[in-house]
N, C-alpha and C positions, 0 to 999 in steps of 0.2 A: 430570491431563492427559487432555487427548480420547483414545479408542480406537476413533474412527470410522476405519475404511478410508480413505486418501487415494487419492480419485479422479484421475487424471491431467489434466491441463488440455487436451489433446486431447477427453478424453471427456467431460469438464464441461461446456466449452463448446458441445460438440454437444448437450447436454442444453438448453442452454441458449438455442440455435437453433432448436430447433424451432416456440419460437414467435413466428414472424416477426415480428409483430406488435407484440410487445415487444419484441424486439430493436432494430426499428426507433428504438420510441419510448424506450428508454434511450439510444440512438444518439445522437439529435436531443437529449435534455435534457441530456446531459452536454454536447454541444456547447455547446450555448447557454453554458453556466458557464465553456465555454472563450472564449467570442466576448467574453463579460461583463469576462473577469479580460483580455484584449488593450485591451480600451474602458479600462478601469480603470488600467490600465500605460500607456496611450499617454497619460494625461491628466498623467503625470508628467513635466515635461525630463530629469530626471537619475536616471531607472528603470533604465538598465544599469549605472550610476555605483555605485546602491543595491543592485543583485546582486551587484557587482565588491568592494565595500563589504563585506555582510555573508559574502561566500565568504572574501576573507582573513581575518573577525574569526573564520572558523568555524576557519580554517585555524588561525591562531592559536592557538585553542583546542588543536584535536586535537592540534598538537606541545609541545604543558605543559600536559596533561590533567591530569598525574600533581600538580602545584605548585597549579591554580586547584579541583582536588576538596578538597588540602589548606584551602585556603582559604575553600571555601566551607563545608567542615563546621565549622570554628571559628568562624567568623562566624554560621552559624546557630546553633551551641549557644548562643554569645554573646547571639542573640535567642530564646532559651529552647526550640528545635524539639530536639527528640531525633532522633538521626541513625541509619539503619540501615543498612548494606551486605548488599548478596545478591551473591553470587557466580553466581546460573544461578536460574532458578525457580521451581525448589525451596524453594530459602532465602527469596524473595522473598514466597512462597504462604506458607511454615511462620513467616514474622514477621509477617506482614498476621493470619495468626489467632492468633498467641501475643497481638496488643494487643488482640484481640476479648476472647479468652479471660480476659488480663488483668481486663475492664475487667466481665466474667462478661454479653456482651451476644450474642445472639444474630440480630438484624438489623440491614443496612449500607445506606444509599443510598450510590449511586455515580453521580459524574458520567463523562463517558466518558474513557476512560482505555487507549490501543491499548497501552501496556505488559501491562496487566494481561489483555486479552486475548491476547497473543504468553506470555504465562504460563500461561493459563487458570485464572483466579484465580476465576473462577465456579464451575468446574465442582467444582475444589477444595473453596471453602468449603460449596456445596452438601453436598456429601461429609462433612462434619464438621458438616451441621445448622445450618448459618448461610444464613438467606435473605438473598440482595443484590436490592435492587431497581434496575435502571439509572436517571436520571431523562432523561437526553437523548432529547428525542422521537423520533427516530429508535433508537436505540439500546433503548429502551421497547417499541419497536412489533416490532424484529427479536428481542427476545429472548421478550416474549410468542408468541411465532412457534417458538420454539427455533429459532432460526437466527441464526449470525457475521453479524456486519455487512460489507458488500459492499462498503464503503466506507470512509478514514479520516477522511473530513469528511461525507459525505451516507450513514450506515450505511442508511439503505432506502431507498434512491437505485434498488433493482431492484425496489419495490413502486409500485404506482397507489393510485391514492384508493380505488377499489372493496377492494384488497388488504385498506386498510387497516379500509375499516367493517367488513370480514366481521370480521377477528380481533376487533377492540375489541366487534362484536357478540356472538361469542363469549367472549371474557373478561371484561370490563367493562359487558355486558348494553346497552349502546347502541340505538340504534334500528334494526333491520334495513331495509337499504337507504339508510340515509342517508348517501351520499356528500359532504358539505358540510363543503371542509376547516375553517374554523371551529368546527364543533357537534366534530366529531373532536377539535377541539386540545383544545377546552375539558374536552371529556371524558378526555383523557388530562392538564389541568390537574387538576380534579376530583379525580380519584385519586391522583397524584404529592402533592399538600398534604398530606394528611391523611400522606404518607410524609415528606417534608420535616421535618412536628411532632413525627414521635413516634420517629424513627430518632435514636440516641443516639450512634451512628459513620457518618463521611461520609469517603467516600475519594474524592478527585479526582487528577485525570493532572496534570500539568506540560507549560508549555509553554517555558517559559526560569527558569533557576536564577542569580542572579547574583553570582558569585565575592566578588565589592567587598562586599555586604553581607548575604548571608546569607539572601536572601530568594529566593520562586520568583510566578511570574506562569501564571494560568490562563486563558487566553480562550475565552470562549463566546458565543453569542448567542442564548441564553434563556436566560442566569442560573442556571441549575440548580444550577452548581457553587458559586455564593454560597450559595444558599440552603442547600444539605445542609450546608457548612459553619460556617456562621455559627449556625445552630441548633443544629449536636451536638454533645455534649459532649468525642470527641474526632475530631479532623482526622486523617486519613493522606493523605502525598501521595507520589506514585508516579514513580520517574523514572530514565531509561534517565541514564548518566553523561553523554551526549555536547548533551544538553540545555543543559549551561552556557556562560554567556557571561561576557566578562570584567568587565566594568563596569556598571552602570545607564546608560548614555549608551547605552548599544549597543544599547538594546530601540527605540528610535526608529526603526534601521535595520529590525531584524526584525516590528515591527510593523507597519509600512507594508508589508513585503513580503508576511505570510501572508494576510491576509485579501484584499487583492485576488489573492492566486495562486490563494487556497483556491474565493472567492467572487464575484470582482470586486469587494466592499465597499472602502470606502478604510479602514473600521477592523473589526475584533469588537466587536458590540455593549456588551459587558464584557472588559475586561482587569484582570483584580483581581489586586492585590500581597498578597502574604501572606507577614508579614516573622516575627511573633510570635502567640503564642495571645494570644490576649484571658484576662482573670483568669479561673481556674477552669478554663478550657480547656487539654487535651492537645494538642499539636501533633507528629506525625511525619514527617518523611520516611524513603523508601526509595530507595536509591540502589543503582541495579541494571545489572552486566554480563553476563550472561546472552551471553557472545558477542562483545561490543564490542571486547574486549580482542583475540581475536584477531583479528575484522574490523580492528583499527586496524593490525594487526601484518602486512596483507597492502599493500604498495603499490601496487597496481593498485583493492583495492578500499575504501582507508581515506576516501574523500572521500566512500562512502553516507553517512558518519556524521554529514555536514551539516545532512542531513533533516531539516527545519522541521516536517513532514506538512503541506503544506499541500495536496494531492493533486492540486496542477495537473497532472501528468506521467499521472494515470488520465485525468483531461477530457480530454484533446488523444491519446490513447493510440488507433490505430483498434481495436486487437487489445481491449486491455481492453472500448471501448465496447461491441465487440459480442459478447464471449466473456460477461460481467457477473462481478462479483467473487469471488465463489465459486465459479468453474473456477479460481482460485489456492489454493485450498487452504491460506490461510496467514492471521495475523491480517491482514498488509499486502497489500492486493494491486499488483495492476498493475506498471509500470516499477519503481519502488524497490522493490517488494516483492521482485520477481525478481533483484535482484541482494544482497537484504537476505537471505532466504529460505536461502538454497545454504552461506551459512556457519555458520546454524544446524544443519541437517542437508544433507550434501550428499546423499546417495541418494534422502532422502523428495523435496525440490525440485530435483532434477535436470531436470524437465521446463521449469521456469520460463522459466530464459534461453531458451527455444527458442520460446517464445510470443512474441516479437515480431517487427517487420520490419525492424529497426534503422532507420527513417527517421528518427530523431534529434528529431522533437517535444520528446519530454520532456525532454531535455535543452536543447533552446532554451526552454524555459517556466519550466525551477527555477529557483525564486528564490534561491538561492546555487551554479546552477552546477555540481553534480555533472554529469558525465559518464557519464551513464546509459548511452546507447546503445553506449560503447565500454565500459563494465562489461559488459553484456551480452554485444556479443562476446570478450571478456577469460573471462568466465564458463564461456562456450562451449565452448573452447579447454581452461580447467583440467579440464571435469567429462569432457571426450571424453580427454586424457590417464590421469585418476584412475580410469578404465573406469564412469561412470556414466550411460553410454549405452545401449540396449537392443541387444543383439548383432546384431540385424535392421541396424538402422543404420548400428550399426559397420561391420557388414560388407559394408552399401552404399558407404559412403565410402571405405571401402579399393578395395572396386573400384573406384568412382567415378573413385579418385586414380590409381591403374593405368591407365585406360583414357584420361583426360586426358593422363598422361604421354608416353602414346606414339603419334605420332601416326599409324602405319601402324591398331594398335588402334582406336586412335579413329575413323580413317575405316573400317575394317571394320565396327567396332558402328555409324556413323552408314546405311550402306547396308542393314545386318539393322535396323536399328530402321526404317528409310523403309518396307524390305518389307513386316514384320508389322504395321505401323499402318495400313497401304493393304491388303493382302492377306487379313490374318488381325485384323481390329482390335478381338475380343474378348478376344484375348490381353493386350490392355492397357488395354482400356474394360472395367476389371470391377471388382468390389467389394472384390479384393483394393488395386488402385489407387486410394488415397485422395484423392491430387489430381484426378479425375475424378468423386468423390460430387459434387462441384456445379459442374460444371466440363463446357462441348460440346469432344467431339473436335477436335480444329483439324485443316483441311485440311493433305491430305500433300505438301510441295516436292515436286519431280519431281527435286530435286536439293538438296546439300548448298549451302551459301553460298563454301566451298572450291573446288568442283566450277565454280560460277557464275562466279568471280571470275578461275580459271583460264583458262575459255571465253572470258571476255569481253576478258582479258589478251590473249590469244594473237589476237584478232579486232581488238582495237586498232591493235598491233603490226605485223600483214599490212596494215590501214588505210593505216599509219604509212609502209608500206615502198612502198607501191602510188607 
């Protein structure tokens, strides 16, 4: 497990502000991915059909999780994959290198795999002498970096070209100053082969597991994950429980929907089925709840468990675009992640649900329909009850709620607040006042809207009566 400090996402993101520049232009490129996957959607007649579609088959799911897990571990043993349970990731981290150790192999390529990051299955195996090398070009570039990926579909989605020559300069001895994304890919092709050939274990993520027969489905678009696979001699595949669906007929829905939510593509360049090891080859899975269990046990919050990842809900997000994914703090960022995030730990992501503006985006864009925005406030609501509020706050709201209440109160504090923002306006344009770091004083009414409506009432009135 990480023992980095968890920065709050107030202070992250202000990290992350400062340079406009970028901010801007991560603004602008996620949008675009958002304008791409609406072009992508509108080309389909029966696109809300297909959310409405794969939101019951998910439902479905969640309420006979317990009968279609039966199901699919017997159907995969049946196709020769050995089956593993982790309760939390722990157990998930301490099986992924018992078949290392097994197998007496000491390097892993991996294609990307956000389970195993929400585990920190890296930092782990590092830890006991086991080099992983990611191969997702992105994922390549953020971890040569030592840095989480920022993203669960574009992981250096918060780096530029330039980002990218300096490190590959620095690591991979590249040509200094060559920005030309090509010479870069090729260079980070280059180096991943000669990893591809000679890594003797290859672990890939899961994108759908299918109950009917035993098999799971990986989608990428560079191939990474074939290639570690089909070269090493043994496979581990990695996967939260809620990944399953109930039939093979059913990946038609959900394939159609992730890649243009993820990318506006109308497919993944690869969706590879992996039912059985080829002869000689080991085949695992890890089947992992780490949490699930009681996210599903909560009814307000069991429907995150739909999540496809296809990260439309970060593209359309305005807070995530301009905060970037690492003032989340978490493997997941953005909308799902903040309501994913709080039932893993609720103290350390306390802060999460409060990073958005509930204007409902993400929940108009998922492609099965979770109800993010009301998670979020739902979240709110539990973590301000469970006291994992900062006392500052609390016991602003508390006042806050008093002075609402009553409305003598409330027009006494509206008349001292008119005073000292005209009179004395440093008392509230200061640096203790965080909504004013970037933010002009507004001019001060000369009167409440109370006050106005009164006047104006009473002036009618005499009109009325004349």
């Amino acid at each position: 497990m990480s023992s980095k400090k968890t920065i709050p996402h107030s202070e992250a993101s202000t990290r992350f502000n400062k340079d406009v520049e970028r901010v801007n232009w991560h603004d602008e490129t996620l949008w675009f991915v958002r304008e791409k996957r609406d072009r992508s959607a509108h080309q389909i007649p029966d696109w809300e059909l297909l959310r409405e579609t794969a939101s019951q088959i998910k439902n479905n799911v969640l309420s006979n999780i317990h009968d279609y897990l039966v199901e699919f571990e017997t159907n995969a043993q049946k196709n020769g994959i050995i089956v593993h349970w982790a309760a939390d990731s722990k157990e998930h981290n301490e099986i992924v290198h018992s078949i290392m150790a097994k197998n007496n192999v000491k390097q892993m390529v991996k294609s990307k795999s956000m389970l195993t990051e929400e585990c920190h299955l890296n930092d782990y195996l590092a830890e006991k002498g086991i080099e992983v090398i990611d191969s997702d070009l992105g994922e390549f570039i953020v971890q040569l970096r030592k840095e989480p990926p920022s993203h669960i579909v574009l992981p250096a989605i918060h780096l530029k070209k330039e980002d990218v020559s300096e490190t590959f300069h620095e690591h991979l001895g590249t040509e200094k100053g060559n920005f030309n994304p090509q010479y870069l890919t090729e260079s980070a092709r280059q180096t991943l082969r000669d990893t591809f050939l000679t890594r003797k274990v290859a672990l890939t993520g899961v994108n759908f597991a299918v109950a009917e027969t035993g098999e799971f489905v990986v989608c990428t678009n560079e191939g990474n994950a074939d290639m570690g696979a089909h070269l090493a001699d043994v496979h581990i595949a990695c996967m939260g429980f809620e990944k399953l669906i109930p039939q093979r007929k059913h990946l038609g829905v959900f394939l159609r929907l992730l890649a243009r939510s993820a990318t506006g593509q109308p497919i993944t360049t690869f969706s590879s089925h992996f039912k059985k090891p080829r002869e000689g080859q080991e085949m695992h899975i890890v089947i992992v709840d780490n949490g699930r269990s009681t996210q599903l046990g909560r009814e307000d919050f069991r429907n995150s468990l739909k999540c496809i990842r296809c990260g439309a809900c970060m593209n359309t997000c305005p807070v995530y675009r301009r905060s970037g994914g690492h003032s989340y703090h978490n493997a997941v960022a953005g909308p799902i992640g903040s309501i994913l995030a709080p039932n893993l730990d609720m103290s350390k992501n306390a802060d999460l649900p409060f990073a958005s503006t509930l204007c409902g985006s993400c929940t108009n864009v998922c492609p099965v329909k979770i109800d993010i925005h009301d998670q979020l406030y739902k979240w709110r609501q539990v973590l301000v009850k469970e006291g994992h509020t900062p006392a500052a706050k609390t016991v602003a709201m508390k006042t806050m709620a008093t002075v609402l209440a009553n409305p003598t109160i409330f027009n006494i504090a509206g008349k001292s607040g008119r005073f000292v923002m005209k009179n004395i306006p440093a008392m509230v344009n200061n640096k203790m006042n965080k909504w004013y770091d970037q933010r002009e004083m507004p001019a001060v009414p000369e009167e409440s809207f109370r006050e106005w409506y009164k006047k104006n009432s009473r002036e009618s009135k005499a009109k009325d009566n004349e």
